[in-house]
Phi, psi and omega in degrees: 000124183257165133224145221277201186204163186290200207243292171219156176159215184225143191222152149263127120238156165265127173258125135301138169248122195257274191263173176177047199256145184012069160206179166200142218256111196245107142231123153183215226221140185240188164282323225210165169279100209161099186282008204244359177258165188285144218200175167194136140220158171300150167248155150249066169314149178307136175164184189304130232253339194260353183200090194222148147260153212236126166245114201255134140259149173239145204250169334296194184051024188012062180299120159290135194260307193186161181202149184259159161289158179304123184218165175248118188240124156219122038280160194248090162263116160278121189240101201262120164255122183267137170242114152243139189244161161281124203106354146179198188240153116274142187255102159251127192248169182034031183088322202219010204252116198228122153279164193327161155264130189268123120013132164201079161324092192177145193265316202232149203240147218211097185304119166244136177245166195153188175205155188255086187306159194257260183216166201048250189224130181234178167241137175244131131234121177249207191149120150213157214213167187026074163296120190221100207245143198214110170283164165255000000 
């Protein structure tokens, strides 16, 4: 699901996470409505919903940028913050944890929430809340 986002300014969600099996959890921001356009997103890989790391990628060709250790959140609540300026993005996570700042030739920039199947057949159950976009 894509929406457009302000030039600059702050974006929020939360993922509750339930399930997590062979899929990962895509959130971040693009040039274009386009997962295939210059991009950045966090990943949430499948694995155990109480014990997860958090990954920055850069799109297209999902280049790993960085990555956190594996830590335990229970309740398995995730707190993704975007800072955006024009011309790129920051990435803040669980309140304090700030990956790299990503590039984004584009006046207007574009939130994707989602998810990637791994092979075959996988199970997501998510929930996400409190989306909060805010321009300056």
């Amino acid at each position: 699901m894509f929406a457009p986002l302000p030039t600059s300014g702050t974006v929020s969600i939360q993922a509750f996470l339930k399930y997590l099996n062979d899929v990962e959890i895509w959130m971040g921001v693009f040039a274009e409505p386009d997962i295939e356009s210059q991009g950045m997103i966090i990943v949430i890989p499948p694995g155990d919903v109480r014990r997860r790391m958090l990954v920055q990628k850069t799109m297209p060709g999902q280049v790993e940028v960085q990555r956190t250790d594996t830590f335990p959140r229970n309740p398995p609540l995730y707190d993704i913050r975007f800072e955006l300026q024009e011309g790129g993005v920051t990435t803040t996570m669980l309140g304090d944890t700030v990956f790299n700042a990503i590039p984004l030739a584009s006046t207007q920039q574009w939130l994707f929430v989602g998810y990637q199947l791994q092979e075959g057949e996988g199970r997501v159950d998510a929930e996400f809340l409190n989306l909060f976009v805010q321009g300056q």
